[in-house]
Each structure stands twice: as structure tokens, then as C-alpha cells.
N, C-alpha and C positions, 0 to 999 in steps of 0.2 A: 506388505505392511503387517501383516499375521506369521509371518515365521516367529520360530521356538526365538529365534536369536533377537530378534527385535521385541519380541513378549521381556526377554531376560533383561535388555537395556531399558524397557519401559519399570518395569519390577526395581532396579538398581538404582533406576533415577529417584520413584519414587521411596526407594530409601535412603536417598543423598537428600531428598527434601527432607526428610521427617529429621535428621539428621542436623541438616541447613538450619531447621524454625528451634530443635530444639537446643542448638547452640547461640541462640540468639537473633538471627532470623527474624524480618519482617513479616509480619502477616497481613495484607492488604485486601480491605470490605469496601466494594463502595456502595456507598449511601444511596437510600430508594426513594427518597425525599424533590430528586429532583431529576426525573426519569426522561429517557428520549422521547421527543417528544417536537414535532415540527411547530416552528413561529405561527403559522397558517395551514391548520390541519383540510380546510375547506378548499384552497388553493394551491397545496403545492401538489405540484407534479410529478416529483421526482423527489427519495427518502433515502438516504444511501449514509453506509460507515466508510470512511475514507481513512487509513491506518498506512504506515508503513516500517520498515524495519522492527520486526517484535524478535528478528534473529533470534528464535526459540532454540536452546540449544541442550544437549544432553549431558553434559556437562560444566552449565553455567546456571548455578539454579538461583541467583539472588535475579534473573529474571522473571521467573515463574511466576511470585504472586502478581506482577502487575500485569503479564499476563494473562493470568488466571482472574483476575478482578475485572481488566476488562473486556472479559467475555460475559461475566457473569452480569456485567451491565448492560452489555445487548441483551441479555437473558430476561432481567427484568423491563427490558423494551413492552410499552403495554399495546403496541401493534406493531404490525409485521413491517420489515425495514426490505425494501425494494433492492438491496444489494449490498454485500461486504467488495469493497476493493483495498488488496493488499499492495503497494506498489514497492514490492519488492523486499528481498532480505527476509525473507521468510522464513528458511529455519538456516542456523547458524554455517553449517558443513554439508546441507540439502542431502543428509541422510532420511534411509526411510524411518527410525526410532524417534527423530525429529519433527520430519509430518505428520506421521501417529499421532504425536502430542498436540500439535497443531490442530490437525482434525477431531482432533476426543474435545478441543477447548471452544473453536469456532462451529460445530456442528450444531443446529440452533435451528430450530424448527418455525423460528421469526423470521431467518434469511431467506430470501426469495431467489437469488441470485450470488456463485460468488466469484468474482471478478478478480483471479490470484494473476501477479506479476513476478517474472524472474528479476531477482539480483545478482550482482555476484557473485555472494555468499551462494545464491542456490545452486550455481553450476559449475562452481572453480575446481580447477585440482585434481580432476576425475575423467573419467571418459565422456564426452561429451551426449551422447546418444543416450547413453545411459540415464545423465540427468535432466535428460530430456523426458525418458519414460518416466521417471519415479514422477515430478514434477506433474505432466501430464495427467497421471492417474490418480495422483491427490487431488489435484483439480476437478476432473472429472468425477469421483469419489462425492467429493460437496455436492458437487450440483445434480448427481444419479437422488442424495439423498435429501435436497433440496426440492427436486423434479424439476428442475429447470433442464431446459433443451438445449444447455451452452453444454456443444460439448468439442476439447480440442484434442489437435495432433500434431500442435507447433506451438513453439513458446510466444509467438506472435497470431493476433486474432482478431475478431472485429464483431462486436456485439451488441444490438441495441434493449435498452432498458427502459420499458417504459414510451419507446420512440425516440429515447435519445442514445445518439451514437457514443460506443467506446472505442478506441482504437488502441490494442495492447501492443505495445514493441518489446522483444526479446532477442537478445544477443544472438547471433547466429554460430556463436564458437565462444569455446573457454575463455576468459578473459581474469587473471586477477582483479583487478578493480575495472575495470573500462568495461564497454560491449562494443559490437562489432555487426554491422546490418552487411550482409549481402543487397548488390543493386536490385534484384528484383522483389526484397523487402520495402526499401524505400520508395520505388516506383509500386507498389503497392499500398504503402501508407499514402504518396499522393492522391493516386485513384480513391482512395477510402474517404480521405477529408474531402476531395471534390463533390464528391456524391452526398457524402454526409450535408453538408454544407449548402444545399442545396433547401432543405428543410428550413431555413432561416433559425435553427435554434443551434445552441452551443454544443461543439463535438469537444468532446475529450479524449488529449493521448494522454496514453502513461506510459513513461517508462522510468526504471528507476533513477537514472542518475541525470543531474539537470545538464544543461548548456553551461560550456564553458565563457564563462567571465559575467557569471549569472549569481545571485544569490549570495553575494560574497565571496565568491571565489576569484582567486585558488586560493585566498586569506581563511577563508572557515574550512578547507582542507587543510591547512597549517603546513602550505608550500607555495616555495616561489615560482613553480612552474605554473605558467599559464593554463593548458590542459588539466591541470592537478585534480582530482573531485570531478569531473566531467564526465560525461560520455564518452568523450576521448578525440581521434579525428576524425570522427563524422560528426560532429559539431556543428560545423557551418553549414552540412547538407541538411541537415533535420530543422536547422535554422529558415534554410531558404525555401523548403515546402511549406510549413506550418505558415511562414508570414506569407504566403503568398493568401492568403487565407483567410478572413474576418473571425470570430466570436471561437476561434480555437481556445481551448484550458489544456492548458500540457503542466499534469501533476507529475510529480517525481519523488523519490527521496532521499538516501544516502548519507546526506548530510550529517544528519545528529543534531541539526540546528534547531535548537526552539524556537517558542513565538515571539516576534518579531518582526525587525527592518529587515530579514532576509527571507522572511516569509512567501512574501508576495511580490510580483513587480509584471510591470508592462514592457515588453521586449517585444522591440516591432509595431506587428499587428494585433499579436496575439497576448495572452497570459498565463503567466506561471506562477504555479504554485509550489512548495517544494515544503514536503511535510516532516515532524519532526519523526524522531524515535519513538516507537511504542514503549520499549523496554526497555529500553539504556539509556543512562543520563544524557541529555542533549547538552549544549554549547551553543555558544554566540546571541544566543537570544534576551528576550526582557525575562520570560516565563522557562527555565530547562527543567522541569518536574518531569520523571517518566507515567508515563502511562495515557499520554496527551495523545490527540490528533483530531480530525475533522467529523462533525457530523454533516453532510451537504444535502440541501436541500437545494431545489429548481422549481422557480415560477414563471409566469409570465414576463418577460423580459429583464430579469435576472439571478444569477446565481447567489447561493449566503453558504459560505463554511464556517459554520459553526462549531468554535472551538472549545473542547469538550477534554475535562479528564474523567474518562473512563475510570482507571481504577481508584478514582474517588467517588466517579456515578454522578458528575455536577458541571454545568456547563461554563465557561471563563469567556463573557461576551465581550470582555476588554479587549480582544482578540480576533473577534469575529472579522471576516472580510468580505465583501457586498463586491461582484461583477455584474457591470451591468450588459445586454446586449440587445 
């Protein structure tokens, strides 16, 4: 991440910004007036940013301020937030000039924990192993400067927050849009929800791309193939462990879809959530504003994602979704 050549792409970018804002360019503040901040500061359990796709890219700079605005909303978080999780699309082409950026924007001494998931975008096109190290050590990078003890060696992991379980899934091979589990990932993700589950409280997977004929799909992919926007064909195996299963939350994202009817839904046993775009305009929803996503808190017998535009710094409770378990 400190090579000459990655300092030269950080330096370039930010002269394509200065460039960007003074050609016209949006410059996005958000507001301190109505700050993070839990419903039940007394009762909740669990305080976590739940974000997906901000596809930071070095090259595409009309994402950066809302990027940049909603970091600086965590920033003005006036107590510490128990965990960032990214569920994927993290930076555009999963260059190191891209995590750099990444990490200079989420690095936040309010984070406790941060909970980064592979997309596509982070691993396509390239040598596999490779995007496995970059990945890795930006992950690890957060949380050495976090001090948190999560620390991994696989895009797939398992870590509890607070006592509550995450279970991260990552593609095991390049995939353009799909991912791909080797059996003794999924026969690991089993054993993970068993045990987790076991606690009577709610386990969360993430992985980026939802179940296919979920969420509006393959119609909010804008294809008539069934699989279209999915995981791909292990669909129905991540299906058939997770329902086998009570108070599972399998967040995702991918989509680009705002808030809305394709927000949320009960498949099975379990629930899904499927977040919008941090940075890019979203689709199919009631609300496609970028810079949206969840704040989640966890109480006593249920979850609240609280949906929240960051880089306005204001919450949009018309939106909110209440699981109960």
C-alpha cells in the first residue's frame, strides 16, 4: 500500500478530484444535527455500520464525496460504534491505490471492529491469490489499527461481536459477477451456524451477492436468466443450510437496489436483507439516493436496521426494518 507508485495514483487521484469539484462537481457535508446514535442507548447490545458496494474507485471520482461524507459521519459518531461491515464491492478493480483510499476514509478511531467482505469487483480479472493478499492486509491493516483481535488468512471467517456471531463467505476463485464455495467452505459455514445458533440469538452471514429468485430477481439484474444477479449455482446449497436453521440474517449486496419492496424478505426460515449502494446510484427502490445504508442495532429479542443517509448525517426511519427473534 506505501509503494512510490501507489503514493503517484493517490497524488493523481486527488488531482482528478480537485479537477472534478472545480469543474462542477458535488461537494457533499453531512449534517451534525442528527448524529448516530442508538434508539435505546441503555439496552442495546449490539451498534454496528452495515454499508455495501461504495466500489471506491481511482478513477471514478463523482463517487468520492459521498464516500468521503459518509465516513466523516461515522466520524462525528459521538460514541464508539461496535463494528463497520462492508458486504462487499469495496473498491472498484481491488487495487492497492483503491484500499489506500479506502482505509485513509474508514480508518476512525470510533470503530471497534471492521468486518470487510469480498465482492466481485474485489477479486475479478487477476490472479487469484494475489487478491487475496491485498484484501487480507487491508483488512487486517483496520483492525491492527483498530486493535481488535480479528485477524484473517482467508476471504471467508467467523467472528463474534459483542457475543454475536458473523459468518463471512468469500468466493473461493475468480468469478466475474458470481462466487464460487469449495465443499469444505460450505460444510464449514454449516458447522458455524450450528454452533452459533446454539446461543438462541441471531447469527449473521454475509456474503455479497443474494439468493437467486430473491430480492427481485433476476428483474432488478435487468435479465431473463434466472441465476442473473445471484450467487450463481450454489444457490440452492447456501439455501438449504441456512434454512435449516432459525433467527439466521444473511445480509448481501450487489444489487444497487434501494429502499424498498426488495429490501427485506423472509425466505424459508430465515432473513434477508440485501443492502443498497453506498456510492452509486441505486435502482428499483422507493428511496435510490446514494450514500444510504444501515445503521443495526440488536436488543433483546430483536434486530432494527436503521436506515440512515450517511452522507447527509440523517436517519430515513420510513425505512427502518424491525426482525424479530
Amino acid at each position: 500500500m506505501n509503494s512510490r507508485f501507489t503514493k503517484f495514483l493517490i497524488k493523481a487521484f486527488s488531482l482528478l478530484m480537485s479537477l472534478y469539484y472545480f469543474f462542477g462537481g458535488t461537494a457533499v457535508t453531512p449534517q451534525t444535527t442528527d448524529p448516530i446514535k442508538p434508539l435505546n442507548s441503555y439496552n442495546v447490545k449490539l451498534h454496528a455500520v452495515v454499508w455495501a458496494d461504495p466500489q471506491v474507485s481511482n478513477y471514478k471520482p463523482d463517487r468520492m464525496p459521498y464516500f468521503e461524507a459518509a465516513c466523516e459521519d461515522l466520524k462525528n459518531s459521538p460514541k464508539k460504534l461496535d463494528a463497520l461491515l462492508i458486504a462487499g464491492d469495496i473498491a472498484e478493480n481491488g487495487l492497492y491505490c483503491e484500499y489506500k483510499m479506502v482505509f485513509d476514509g474508514v480508518k476512525n478511531d470510533k470503530i471497534k471492529n471492521y468486518l470487510m467482505v469480498t465482492g466481485n469487483h474485489d477479486i475479478r480479472m487477476r490472479i487469484y491469490k494475489d487478491d487475496v493478499y491485498r484484501f487480507t492486509t487491508f483488512t487486517n491493516g483496520l483492525n491492527e489499527h483498530a486493535k481488535s483481535d480479528l485477524h484473517i488468512d482467508e476471504l471467508h471467517y467467523s467472528y463474534k461481536v459483542n457475543g454475536y456471531t458473523f459468518i463471512v463467505l468469500g468466493s473461493d476463485r475468480s468469478e466475474f459477477e458470481e462466487g464460487w464455495f469449495i465443499d469444505s467452505q460450505l460444510k464449514w459455514l454449516d458447522s458455524e451456524i450450528k454452533e452459533a445458533s446454539k446461543s438462541g440469538k441471531p447469527v449473521f452471514v454475509i456474503n455479497h451477492q443474494p439468493l437467486k429468485l430473491t430480492h427481485g430477481l433476476p428483474d432488478t439484474w435487468g435479465s431473463p436468466i434466472e441465476s442473473a444477479g445471484s450467487v450463481g449455482k450454489q444457490s440452492d446449497k447456501l439455501y438449504e443450510i441456512m434454512n435449516k436453521y432459525e433467527d439466521v440474517i444473511f445480509i448481501t449486496g450487489h444489487l444497487h437496489t434501494g429502499y424498498g419492496e426488495y429490501t427485506y424478505e423472509k425466505i424459508g426460515n430465515f432473513h434477508s436483507i440485501n443492502l443498497p449502494s453506498l456510492t452509486i446510484k441505486n435502482e428499483n427502490g422507493d428511496c435510490n439516493d446514494r450514500g444510504i445504508g444501515y445503521m443495526m442495532e440488536v436488543y433483546s429479542g430483536k434486530v432494527i436496521f436503521r436506515a440512515r443517509n450517511f452522507a447527509q448525517g440523517k436517519y430515513v426511519p420510513e425505512y427502518d426494518i424491525t426482525i424479530k427473534y
